[in-house]
C-alpha positions in Angstrom: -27.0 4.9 -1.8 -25.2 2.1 -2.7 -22.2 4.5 -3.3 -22.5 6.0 0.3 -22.9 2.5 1.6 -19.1 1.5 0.0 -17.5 4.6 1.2 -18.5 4.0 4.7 -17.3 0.3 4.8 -14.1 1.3 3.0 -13.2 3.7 5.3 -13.5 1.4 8.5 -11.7 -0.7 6.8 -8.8 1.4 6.6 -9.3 2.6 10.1 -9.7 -1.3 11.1 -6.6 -2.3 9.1 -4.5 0.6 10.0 -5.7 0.7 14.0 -4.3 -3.6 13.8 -1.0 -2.9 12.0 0.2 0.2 14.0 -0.5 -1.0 17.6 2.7 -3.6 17.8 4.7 0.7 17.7 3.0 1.5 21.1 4.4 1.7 24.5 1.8 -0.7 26.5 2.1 1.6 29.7 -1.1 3.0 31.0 -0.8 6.7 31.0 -1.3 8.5 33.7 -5.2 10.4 32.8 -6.2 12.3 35.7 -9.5 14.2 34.1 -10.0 16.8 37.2 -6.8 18.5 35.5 -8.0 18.3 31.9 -10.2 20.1 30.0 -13.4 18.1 28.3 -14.2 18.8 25.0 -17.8 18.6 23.9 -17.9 16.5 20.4 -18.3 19.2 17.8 -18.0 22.1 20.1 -14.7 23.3 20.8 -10.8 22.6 20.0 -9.8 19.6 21.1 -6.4 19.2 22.0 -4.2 16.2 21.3 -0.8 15.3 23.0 -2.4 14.9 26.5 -3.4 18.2 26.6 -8.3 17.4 26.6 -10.3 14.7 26.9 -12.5 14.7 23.8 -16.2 13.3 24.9 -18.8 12.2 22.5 -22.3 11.6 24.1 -24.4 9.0 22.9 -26.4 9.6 19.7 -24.5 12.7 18.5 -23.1 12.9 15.1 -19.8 11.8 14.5 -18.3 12.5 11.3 -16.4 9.8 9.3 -14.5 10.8 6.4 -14.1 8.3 3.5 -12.2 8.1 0.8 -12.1 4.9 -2.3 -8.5 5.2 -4.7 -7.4 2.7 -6.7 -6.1 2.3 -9.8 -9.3 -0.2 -10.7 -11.2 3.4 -10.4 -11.8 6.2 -12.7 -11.8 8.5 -10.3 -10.8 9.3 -6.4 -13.8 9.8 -3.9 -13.8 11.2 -1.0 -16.8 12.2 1.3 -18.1 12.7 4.8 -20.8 10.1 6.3 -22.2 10.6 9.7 -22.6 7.9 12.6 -24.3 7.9 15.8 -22.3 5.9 18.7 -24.9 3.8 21.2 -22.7 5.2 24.4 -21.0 7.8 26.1 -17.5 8.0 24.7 -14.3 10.1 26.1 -11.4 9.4 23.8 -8.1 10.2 25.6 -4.6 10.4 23.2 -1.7 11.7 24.3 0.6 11.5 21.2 4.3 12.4 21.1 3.7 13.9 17.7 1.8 13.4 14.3 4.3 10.7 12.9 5.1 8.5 16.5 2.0 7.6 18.5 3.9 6.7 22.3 0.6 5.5 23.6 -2.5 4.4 22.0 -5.9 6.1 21.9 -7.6 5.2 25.1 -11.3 4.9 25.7 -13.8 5.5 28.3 -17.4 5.3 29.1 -17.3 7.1 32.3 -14.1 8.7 32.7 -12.8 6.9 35.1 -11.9 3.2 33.6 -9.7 4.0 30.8 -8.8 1.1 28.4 -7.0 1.1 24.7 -9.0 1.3 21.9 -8.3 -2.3 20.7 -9.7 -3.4 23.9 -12.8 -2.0 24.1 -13.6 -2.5 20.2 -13.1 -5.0 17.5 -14.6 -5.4 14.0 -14.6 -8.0 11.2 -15.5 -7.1 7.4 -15.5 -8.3 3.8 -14.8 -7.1 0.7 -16.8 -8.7 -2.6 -18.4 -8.8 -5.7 -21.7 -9.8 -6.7 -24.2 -10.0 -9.8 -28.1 -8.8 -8.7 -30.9 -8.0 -11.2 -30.0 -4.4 -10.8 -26.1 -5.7 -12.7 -22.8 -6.1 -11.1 -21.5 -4.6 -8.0 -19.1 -4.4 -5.2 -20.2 -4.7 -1.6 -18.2 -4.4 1.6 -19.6 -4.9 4.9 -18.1 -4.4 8.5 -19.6 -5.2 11.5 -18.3 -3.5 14.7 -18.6 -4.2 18.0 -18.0 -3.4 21.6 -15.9 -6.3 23.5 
């Protein structure tokens, strides 16, 4: 458990850490999302298309897969390994990239399809990385709390 628990955290984390440092690289113009002319793509169901070309939407409660992976050279060995989370709301994530390496625009988010903001305006998160000593012997413990602003 407590090994699934650390994965988790370390991967938003790096999502947290990476979503901060890359967003000073995008162009701060709102794109142009028009949704009658793209195609929705059910979470799960379906190829979603990036590069401005589908609107990926993820109802509320469905399973989202978050892929984690812990490397260090404080480790013996690499993991990696899938987790699943459940967002409270609708979500439509909208990101029309130039290509793989150059992000022009940010990923956008919406909860209706209609008022589109970037992703570091619609969530933020804190988190913490430690060590502690418990009667069960020594451990690391990360915790993140995300929220919706």
């Amino acid at each position: 458990m407590m090994q699934k628990t650390i994965c988790a955290i370390s991967f938003t984390t790096v999502l947290l850490l990476t979503t901060g440092c890359a967003q000073k690289h995008y162009v701060e113009s709102v794109p142009k999302i028009d949704p009658a002319k793209l195609p929705v793509v059910l979470q799960g169901q379906g190829e979603y298309k990036p590069y401005g070309k589908s609107i990926l939407f993820i109802p509320a409660g469905t399973k989202v897969p978050v892929k984690v992976s812990i490397k260090g050279d404080i480790f013996t060995q690499d993991l990696n390994q899938t987790l699943h989370i459940k967002l409270k709301n609708n979500t439509y994530v909208y990101a029309n990239f130039v290509d793989e390496r150059y992000r022009k625009y940010p990923v956008w988010i919406s909860h209706d399809k209609i008022h589109w903001k970037k992703y570091k305006d619609v969530y933020t998160g804190t988190y913490s990385v430690g060590a502690s000593i418990g009667n069960d012997g020594a451990y690391i413990h990360m915790y993140l709390i995300a929220t919706e602003k």
